[in-house]
N, C-alpha and C positions, 0 to 999 in steps of 0.2 A: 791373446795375440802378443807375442813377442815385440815389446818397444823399439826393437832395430829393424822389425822387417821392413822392406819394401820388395818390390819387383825389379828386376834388373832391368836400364837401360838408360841410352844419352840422350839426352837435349842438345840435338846437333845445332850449327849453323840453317841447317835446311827444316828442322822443325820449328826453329823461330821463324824464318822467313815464312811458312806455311801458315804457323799461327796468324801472323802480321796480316799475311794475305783473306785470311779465312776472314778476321776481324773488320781490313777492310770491305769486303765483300757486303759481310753480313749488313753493314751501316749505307751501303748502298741499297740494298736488299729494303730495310726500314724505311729509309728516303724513300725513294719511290711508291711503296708502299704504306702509309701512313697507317690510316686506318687496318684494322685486324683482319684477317684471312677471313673470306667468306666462308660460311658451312659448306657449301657445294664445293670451292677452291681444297680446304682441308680435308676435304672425303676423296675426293679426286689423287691428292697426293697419298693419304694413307691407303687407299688402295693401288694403287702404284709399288706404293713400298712393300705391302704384302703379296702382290705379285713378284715380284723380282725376289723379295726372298725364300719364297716358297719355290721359285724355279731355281734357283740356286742348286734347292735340294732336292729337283727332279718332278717337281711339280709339274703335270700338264696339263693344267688349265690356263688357257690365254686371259689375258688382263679382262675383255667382254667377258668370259663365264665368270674370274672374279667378282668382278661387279655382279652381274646376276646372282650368282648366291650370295652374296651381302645382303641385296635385295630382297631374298627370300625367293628367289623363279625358281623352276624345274632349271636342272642344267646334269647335259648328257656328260659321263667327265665318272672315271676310277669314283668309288665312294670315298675313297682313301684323300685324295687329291681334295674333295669336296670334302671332309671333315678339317682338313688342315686348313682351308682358307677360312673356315667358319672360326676356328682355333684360335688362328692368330689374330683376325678380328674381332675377334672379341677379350684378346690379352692385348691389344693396341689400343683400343677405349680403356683400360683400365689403366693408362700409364700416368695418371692423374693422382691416381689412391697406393702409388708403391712410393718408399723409400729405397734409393738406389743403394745404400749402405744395409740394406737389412737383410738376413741369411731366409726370414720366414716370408719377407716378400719375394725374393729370389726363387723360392722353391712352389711358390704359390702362382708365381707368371709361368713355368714350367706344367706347372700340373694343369693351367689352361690353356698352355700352348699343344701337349701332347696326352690330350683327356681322349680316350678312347683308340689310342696310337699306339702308345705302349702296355707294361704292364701294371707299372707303378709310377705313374706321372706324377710328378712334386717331390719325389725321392731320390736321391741321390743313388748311384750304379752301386752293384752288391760285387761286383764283377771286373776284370781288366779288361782292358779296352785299349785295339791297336786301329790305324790309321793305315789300308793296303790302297797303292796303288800297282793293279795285278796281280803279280805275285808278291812285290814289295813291300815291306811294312816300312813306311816311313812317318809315323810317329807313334811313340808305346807313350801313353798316358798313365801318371804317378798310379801308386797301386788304387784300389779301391777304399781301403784304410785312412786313407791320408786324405784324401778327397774336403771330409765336412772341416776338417781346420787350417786347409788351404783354400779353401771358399773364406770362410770365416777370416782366416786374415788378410786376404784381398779385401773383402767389403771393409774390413777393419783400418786398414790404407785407407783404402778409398774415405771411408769416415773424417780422414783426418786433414782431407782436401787439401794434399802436398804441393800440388801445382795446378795448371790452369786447367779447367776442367776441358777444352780439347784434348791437350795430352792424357789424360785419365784417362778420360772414354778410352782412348786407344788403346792403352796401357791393359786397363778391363778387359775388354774386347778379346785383345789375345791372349792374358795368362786363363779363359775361362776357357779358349781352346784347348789350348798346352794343358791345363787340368783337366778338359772332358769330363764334367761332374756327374753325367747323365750316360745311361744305356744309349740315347738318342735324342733327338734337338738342341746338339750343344752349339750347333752353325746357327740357329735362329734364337736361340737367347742370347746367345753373344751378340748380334745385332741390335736386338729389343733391348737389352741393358743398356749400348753405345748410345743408344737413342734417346734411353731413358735420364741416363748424365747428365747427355746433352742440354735434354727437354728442362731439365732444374736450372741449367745456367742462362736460356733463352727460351721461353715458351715453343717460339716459331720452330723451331731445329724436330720439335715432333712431331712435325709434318715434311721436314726436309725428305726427299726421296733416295735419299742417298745409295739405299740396295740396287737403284736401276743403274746408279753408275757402275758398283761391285759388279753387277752381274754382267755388264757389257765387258768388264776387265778380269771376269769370274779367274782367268790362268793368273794372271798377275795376282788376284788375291791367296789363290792359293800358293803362289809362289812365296811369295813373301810372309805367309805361315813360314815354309817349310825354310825359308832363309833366316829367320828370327829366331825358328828350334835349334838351328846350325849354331847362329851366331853366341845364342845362350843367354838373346834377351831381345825386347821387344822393337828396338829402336826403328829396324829396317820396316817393320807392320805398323809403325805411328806415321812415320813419312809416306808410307802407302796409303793411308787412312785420312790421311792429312790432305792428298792431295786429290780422290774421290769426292772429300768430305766441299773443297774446295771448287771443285769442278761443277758437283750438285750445286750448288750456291751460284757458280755463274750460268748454268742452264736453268733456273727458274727464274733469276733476275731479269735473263733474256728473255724467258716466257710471261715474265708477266708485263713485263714492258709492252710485247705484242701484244697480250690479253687488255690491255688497259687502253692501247691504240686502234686498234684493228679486232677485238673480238670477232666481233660478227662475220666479217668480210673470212677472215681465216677459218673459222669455223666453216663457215659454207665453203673455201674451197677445199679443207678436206674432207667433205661429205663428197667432194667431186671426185675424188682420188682415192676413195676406201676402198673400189674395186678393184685397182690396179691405176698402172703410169695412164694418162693423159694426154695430149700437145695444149699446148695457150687457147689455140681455138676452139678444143673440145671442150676444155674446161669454162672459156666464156660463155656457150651455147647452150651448156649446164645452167650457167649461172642468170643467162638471159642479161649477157652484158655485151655490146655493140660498141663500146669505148675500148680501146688495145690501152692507150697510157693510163684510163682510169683502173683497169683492172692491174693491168704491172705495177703502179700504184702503192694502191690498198690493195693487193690480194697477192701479189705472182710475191712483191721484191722483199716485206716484212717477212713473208713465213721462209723464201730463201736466207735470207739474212739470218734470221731464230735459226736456222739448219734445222728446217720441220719439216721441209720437204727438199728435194734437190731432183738436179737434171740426169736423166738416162744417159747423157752424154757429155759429160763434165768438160770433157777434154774440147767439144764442139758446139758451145751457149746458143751460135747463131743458126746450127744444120735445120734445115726443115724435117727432116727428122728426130727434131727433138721434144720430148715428152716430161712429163714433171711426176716422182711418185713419194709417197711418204716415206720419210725417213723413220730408225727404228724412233729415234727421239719421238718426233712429230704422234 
């Protein structure tokens, strides 16, 4: 590795304030949380994560068949679709035994991300590799030559923990796009690396679900690739990343807050509402609840509040035709 390398890019105004924000978060995130993530809570969020990353990339299986084949169930679903969740679950349990710096663990989370996928999983592409949107090609990837000693000096940066490990991650993240080191899986190792950074600087951050936020903002993340390839460095995809990374963190802090308050009561009323929207009443007669303030309470105002669920009629809280349905969050 070259002693001057790094990766191109600023340390704006706005990725300190992101940092700042993320830090504070996180220390909220702890307080409230004291004690360690249950085994149920941590399986919950990693499969979360491996769903939104696998639908990223087209995946069709809904988060229930996720779970199910984790599980080990029959589930009706592509074979293709169903080897990739097993995949990635099984390279997410292994982010314990990898060095984020290392080219042989690198190639080795690869080769069980994309074991029976491609043709040569764990191996770097023999081949060039472009990026079409249509007819467009809007990114050509370094040649295939150059690939293992632009791996190698990225992890070799990275070795050298230049700054805060949020920015890295980032930083990671997108020169492995821009490199495209692989035939295919370069969108979900780039993710499981970011993760993997993370997970060294805070254990908790390896169960952070942060792909559900990417995937809700999936245009924006590709934007912001394709603004950073413009720009001729990564800056504008750290402040993207920053601020997903950021968001995640205040949508679990708000969920576990509920979960720590109201479990039960909210749990049952989304069991009320998995079929479709609701009204208050239907949902109490579900619930076998005869109190209006007791259920607005504990059940209606928490899981509005968390934005887990919301009104058919935003615009109209009090119309008697108003109904209540899960949100994508919720």
């Amino acid at each position: 590795m070259s002693a001057a390398y790094a990766p191109p890019f600023t340390i704006t105004p706005r990725v300190l304030d992101l940092v700042a924000l993320i830090s504070e978060a996180l220390g909220r995130w702890e307080a409230q949380n004291p004690e360690a993530m249950t085994p149920k809570l941590r399986r919950s969020r990693r499969l979360r994560t491996i769903h939104s990353s696998l639908a990223i990339e087209n995946n069709s299986l809904s988060l229930d068949q996720v779970t199910a084949v984790v599980e080990g169930k029959k589930v009706l679903g592509p074979a293709k679709d169903i080897l990739e969740v097993r995949n990635a679950f099984a390279a997410y349990e292994k982010l314990d035994d990898w060095n984020p710096s290392s080219t042989k663990h690198f190639l080795a989370a690869h080769g069980i991300l994309m074991q029976g996928l491609v043709d040569r999983p764990g191996h770097f592409r023999s081949g060039g590799v472009g990026i079409m949107q249509g007819a467009k090609l809007v990114h050509l990837a370094p040649s295939a030559a150059g690939v293992p000693g632009l791996v190698k000096d990225l992890l070799g940066w990275l070795k050298q923990k230049p700054h805060h490990p949020l920015i890295t991650s980032c930083v990671v993240h997108y020169e492995l796009e821009f490199i495209h080191p692989f035939a295919d899986g370069n969108g979900r190792i780039g993710r499981l690396w970011q993760t993997l950074i993370l997970s060294r600087w805070k254990p908790e951050l390896a169960f952070l679900p942060v792909e559900s936020v990417i995937r809700e903002q999936q245009a924006g993340y590709y934007r912001a690739l394709a603004a950073a390839d413009k720009a001729g460095q990564s800056t504008v995809f750290i402040e993207f990343m920053l601020s997903t990374l950021l968001q995640s963190l205040e949508e679990v802090t708000t969920t576990d807050q509920v979960s720590d308050q109201v479990t039960d009561q909210v749990k049952a009323l989304f069991k009320c509402l998995a079929n479709g929207p609701l009204s208050a009443l239907d949902c109490m007669k579900k619930l076998g609840l005869s109190h209006r303030p007791t259920f607005r309470k504990n059940y209606l105002q928490p899981a509005l509040e968390a934005r887990l669920i919301e009104r058919t009629l935003p615009d109209k809280p009090n119309s008697s035709q108003q109904k209540y349905r899960l949100t994508a969050k919720g």
